[in-house]
Structures are given as structure tokens and as C-alpha cells.
C-alpha positions in Angstrom: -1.0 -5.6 -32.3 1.2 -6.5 -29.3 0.1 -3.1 -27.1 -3.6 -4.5 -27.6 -2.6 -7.6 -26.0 -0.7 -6.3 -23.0 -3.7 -4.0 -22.7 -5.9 -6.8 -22.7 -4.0 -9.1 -20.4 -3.9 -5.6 -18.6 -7.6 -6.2 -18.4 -7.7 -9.4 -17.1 -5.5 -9.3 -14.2 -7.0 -5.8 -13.5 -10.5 -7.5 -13.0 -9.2 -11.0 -12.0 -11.9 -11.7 -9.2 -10.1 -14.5 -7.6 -9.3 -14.5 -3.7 -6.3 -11.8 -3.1 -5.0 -14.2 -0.4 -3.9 -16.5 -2.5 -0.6 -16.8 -4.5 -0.5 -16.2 -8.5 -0.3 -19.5 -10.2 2.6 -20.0 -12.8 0.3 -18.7 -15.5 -0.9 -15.5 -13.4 3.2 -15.0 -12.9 4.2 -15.8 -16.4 0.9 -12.8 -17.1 2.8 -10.3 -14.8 6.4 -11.4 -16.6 5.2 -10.1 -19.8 3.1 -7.1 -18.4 6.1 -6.2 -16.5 9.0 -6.4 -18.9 6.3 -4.7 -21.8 6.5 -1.6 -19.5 10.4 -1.7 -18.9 11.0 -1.5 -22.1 8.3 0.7 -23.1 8.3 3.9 -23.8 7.2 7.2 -22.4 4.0 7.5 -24.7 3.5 4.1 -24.2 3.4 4.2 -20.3 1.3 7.6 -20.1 -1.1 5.8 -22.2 -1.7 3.1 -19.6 -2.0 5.6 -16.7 -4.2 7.3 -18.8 -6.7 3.9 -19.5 -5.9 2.6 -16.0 -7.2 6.1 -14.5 -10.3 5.6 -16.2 -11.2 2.1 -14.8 -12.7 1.9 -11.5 -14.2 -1.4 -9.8 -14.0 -2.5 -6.2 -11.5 -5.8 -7.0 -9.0 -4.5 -8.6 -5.6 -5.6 -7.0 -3.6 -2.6 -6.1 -0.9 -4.3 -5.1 0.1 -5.3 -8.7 1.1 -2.5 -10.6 3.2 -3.4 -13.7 4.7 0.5 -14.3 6.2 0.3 -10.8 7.6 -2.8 -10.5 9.4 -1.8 -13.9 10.5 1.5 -12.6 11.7 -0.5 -9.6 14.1 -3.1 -11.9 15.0 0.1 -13.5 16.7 1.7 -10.9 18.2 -1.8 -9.5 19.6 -2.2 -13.2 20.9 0.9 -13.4 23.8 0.2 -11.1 25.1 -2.4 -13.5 24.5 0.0 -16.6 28.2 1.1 -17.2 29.8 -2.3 -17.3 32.2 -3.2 -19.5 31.0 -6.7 -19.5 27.1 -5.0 -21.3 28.8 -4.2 -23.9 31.1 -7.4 -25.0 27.6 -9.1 -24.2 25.8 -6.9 -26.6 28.0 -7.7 -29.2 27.4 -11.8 -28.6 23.4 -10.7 -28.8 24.0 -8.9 -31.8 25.3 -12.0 -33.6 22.5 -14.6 -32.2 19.8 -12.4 -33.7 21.3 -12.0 -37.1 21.1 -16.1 -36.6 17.8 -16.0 -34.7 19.1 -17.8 -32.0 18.4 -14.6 -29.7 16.7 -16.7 -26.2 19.5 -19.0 -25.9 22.0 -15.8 -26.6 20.3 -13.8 -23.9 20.1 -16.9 -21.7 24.4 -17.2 -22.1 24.6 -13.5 -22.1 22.9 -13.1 -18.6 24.7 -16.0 -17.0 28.1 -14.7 -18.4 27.2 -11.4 -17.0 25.7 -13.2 -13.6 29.1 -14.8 -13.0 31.2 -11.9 -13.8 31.9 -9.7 -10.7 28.9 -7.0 -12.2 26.5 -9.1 -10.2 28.1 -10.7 -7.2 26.8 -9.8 -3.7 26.9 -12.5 -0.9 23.8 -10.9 0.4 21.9 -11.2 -2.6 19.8 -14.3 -3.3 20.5 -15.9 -6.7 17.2 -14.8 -8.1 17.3 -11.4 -7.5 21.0 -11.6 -8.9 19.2 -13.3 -12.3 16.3 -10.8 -12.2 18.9 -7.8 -12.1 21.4 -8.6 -14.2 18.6 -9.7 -16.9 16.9 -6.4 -16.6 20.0 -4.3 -16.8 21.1 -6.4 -20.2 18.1 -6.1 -21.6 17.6 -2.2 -20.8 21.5 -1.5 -22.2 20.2 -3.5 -25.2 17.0 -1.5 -25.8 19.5 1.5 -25.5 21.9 0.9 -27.5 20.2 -1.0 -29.8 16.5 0.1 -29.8 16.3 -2.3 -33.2 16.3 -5.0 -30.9 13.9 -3.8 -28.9 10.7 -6.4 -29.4 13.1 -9.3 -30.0 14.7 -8.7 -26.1 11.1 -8.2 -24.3 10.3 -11.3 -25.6 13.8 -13.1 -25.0 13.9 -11.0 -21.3 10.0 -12.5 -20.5 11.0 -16.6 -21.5 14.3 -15.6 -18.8 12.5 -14.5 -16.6 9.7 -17.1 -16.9 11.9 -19.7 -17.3 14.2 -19.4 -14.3 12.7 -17.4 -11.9 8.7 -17.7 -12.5 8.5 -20.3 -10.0 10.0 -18.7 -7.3 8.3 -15.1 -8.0 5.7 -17.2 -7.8 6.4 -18.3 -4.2 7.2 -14.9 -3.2 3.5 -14.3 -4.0 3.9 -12.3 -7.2 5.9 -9.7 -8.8 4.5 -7.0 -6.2 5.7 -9.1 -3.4 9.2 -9.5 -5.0 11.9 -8.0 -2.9 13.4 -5.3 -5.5 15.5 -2.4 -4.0 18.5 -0.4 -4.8 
């Protein structure tokens, strides 16, 4: 049931016929979030399936400059520099624990702020937003890898983060394509 609702949200924001000019409202973002971390955390049939519908749509106002698949594969590579720390794994173990209580948000929420003040994610010339969008994408991919039980419960915990404390300000950047990501 939930791969028919990204699909559809898919949908909408594919044929959203609004002014490209103008910045994604905090709905449009929170939209993006979800589309975004479905398809970090999704698999490869599940990601050739959506190039595969996507290929088949055409229609002059789509907005190319959104592409969900390639901002994940962007956070992917940025997360991947964090993906041996020692620091995933104690944090894993907290995670583990929260979701057997299903208390799992507010266990990723400490997780990731742990992790963010740990010297994994430190870089002067990194703004504290990207340093929460990396460090919560690289938990959440470790998790998904490790423990690929946990799998639905993070994309949702990963999407409230990500919402939650940086959805305004991807918002101000103009949306999740106009987010700075690099390696």
C-alpha cells in the first residue's frame, strides 16, 4: 500500500502546475521529504520501477529539476563517508531498543544528534543542516543495512527528522533539488 502512495504523491508533484519560480511551501517540502527518503531506502526493483513509470509520462510542466532517485543517490554517496563509524553501530544498538518500546522517532532524533556531535560529522565548513541531513541519512542507510527489519520503521522516523528540523530551511533553499549536497 505505501509504494501506491509515493507513486501517487509521485504523481502530483510530477504534474504540479504551479509557477516553477516560486519556492515549495512546507507541505511541497515535507512531499519531497518522503519521496526522497522512500527512494534512499528503496530498493533496486523498487527504483527501476519508477524510471520505468516515470519514462512513460510525458507532459510539458513537469519539473525536471526535482528528481527524487537523484537527490537519494546524492545523500547516498555523502552518507557513505560516515558509513564505517564506530559511533553507527553503538547508535544502532540504542535504535534497536526504542523500537522494541516503539519509541523509534525520539530514538532516531537522540541517535542522530549523538552521532551529530560526535567527531563523525564535524566540519567547520559545513552548515548545521547539511551536517543533520548527512548524518541522518548515513544512520538511517547503516540501519536499513544492518537491520533491513527496520527498514519502514526508519523511512518514516528519517522523513519526521528531516521534516522536522530541516524542512524549513530546504524549504528556503528552494527545494530538495536546490539543496547543496556533495561529497
Amino acid at each position: 500500500r505505501r509504494p501506491v502512495l509515493v507513486r501517487l504523491r509521485l504523481l502530483l508533484l510530477l504534474f504540479d502546475f504551479s509557477q516553477p519560480a516560486m519556492a515549495p511551501n512546507q507541505v511541497s517540502v515535507e512531499s519531497q521529504t518522503e519521496l526522497v527518503i522512500y527512494y534512499l531506502l528503496a530498493d533496486e526493483n523498487e527504483i527501476e520501477s519508477r524510471m520505468l513509470n516515470a519514462s512513460n509520462l510525458e507532459c510539458d510542466s513537469i519539473d525536471d529539476s526535482f528528481d527524487p532517485v537523484l537527490i537519494a543517490d546524492k545523500l547516498r554517496s555523502v552518507a557513505d563517508a560516515m558509513s564505517d563509524d564506530a559511533m553507527l553501530r553503538a547508535a544502532l544498538a540504542d535504535l534497536k531498543q526504542a523500537a522494541a518500546e516503539e519509541a523509534l522517532d525520539a530514538a532516531f532524533r537522540q541517535c542522530v544528534e549523538t552521532l551529530c556531535e560526535s567527531h563523525a560529522s564535524k566540519g567547520a565548513e559545513v552548515a548545521p543542516e547539511m551536517q543533520l541531513i548527512r548524518t541522518s541519512v548515513a544512520f538511517g542507510l547503516y540501519v536499513k543495512k544492518i537491520s533491513p527489519d527496520l527498514k519502514n520503521k526508519v523511512q518514516g522516523a528519517l522523513t519526521n527528522f528531516l521534516n522536522r528540523h530541516v524542512g524549513t530551511w530546504v524549504s528556503k533553499q528552494g527545494g530538495w533539488d536546490k539543496v547543496p549536497v556533495s561529497s
